[in-house]
N, C-alpha and C positions, 0 to 999 in steps of 0.2 A: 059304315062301321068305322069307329076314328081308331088308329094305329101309333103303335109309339116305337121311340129308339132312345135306348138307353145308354147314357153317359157313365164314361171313364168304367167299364166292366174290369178291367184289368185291375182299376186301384179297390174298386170293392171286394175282388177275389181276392187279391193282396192284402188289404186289410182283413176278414174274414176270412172267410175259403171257397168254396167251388161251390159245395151244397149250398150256400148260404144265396150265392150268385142267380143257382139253379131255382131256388127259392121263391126268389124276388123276382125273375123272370116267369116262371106258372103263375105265382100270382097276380102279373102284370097282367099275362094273355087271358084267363081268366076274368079278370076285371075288365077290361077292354071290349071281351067276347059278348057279356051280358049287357052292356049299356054302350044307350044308340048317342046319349051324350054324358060328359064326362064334368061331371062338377068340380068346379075350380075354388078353394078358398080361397081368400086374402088375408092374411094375417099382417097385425099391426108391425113398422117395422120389418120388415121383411121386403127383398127386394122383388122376388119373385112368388106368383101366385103358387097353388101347394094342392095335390090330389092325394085325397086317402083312397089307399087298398087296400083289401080285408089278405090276410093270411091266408092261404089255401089250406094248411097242415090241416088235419084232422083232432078237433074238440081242444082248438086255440081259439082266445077272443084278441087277438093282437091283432093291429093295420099296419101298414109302410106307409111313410112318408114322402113323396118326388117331389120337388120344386118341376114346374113348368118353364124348361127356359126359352123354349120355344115355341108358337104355332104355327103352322101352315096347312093352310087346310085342314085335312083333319088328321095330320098326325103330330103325336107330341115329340118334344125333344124333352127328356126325363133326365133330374139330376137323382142320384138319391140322398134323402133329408136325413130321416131314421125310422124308429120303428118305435111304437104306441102299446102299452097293456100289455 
């Protein structure tokens, strides 16, 4: 099961807030939980490839956006991009 660690938590609480933090964290581990691999786009432009995750809230159709800065193995190193719908 591939794992990830999430970048700069401090300036995302800071720029948003805590709930928002808490957020995007279920929705990471949630994501992560169900799938045995973890599809990477590419986007034109962009220096790093990009993983969408679906919203966990209840009767949202929104995703988050992570840059992948990292691999090893199978845990990611996650930036956050932003957020979709």
């Amino acid at each position: 099961m591939p794992r990830f660690a999430l970048r700069n938590q401090r300036k995302i609480e800071g720029a948003f807030c805590r709930e928002y933090l808490n957020l995007l964290i279920r929705s990471l581990k949630a994501h992560f939980a169900c799938h045995d691999e973890i599809e990477e786009l590419t986007y034109h432009n962009e220096k790093y490839k990009v993983i969408h995750v679906e919203n966990v809230q209840p009767n949202t159709d929104s995703l988050f956006e992570f840059y992948v800065i990292r691999k090893t193995y199978d845990v990611y190193l996650l930036a956050y991009k932003g957020a979709a719908g």
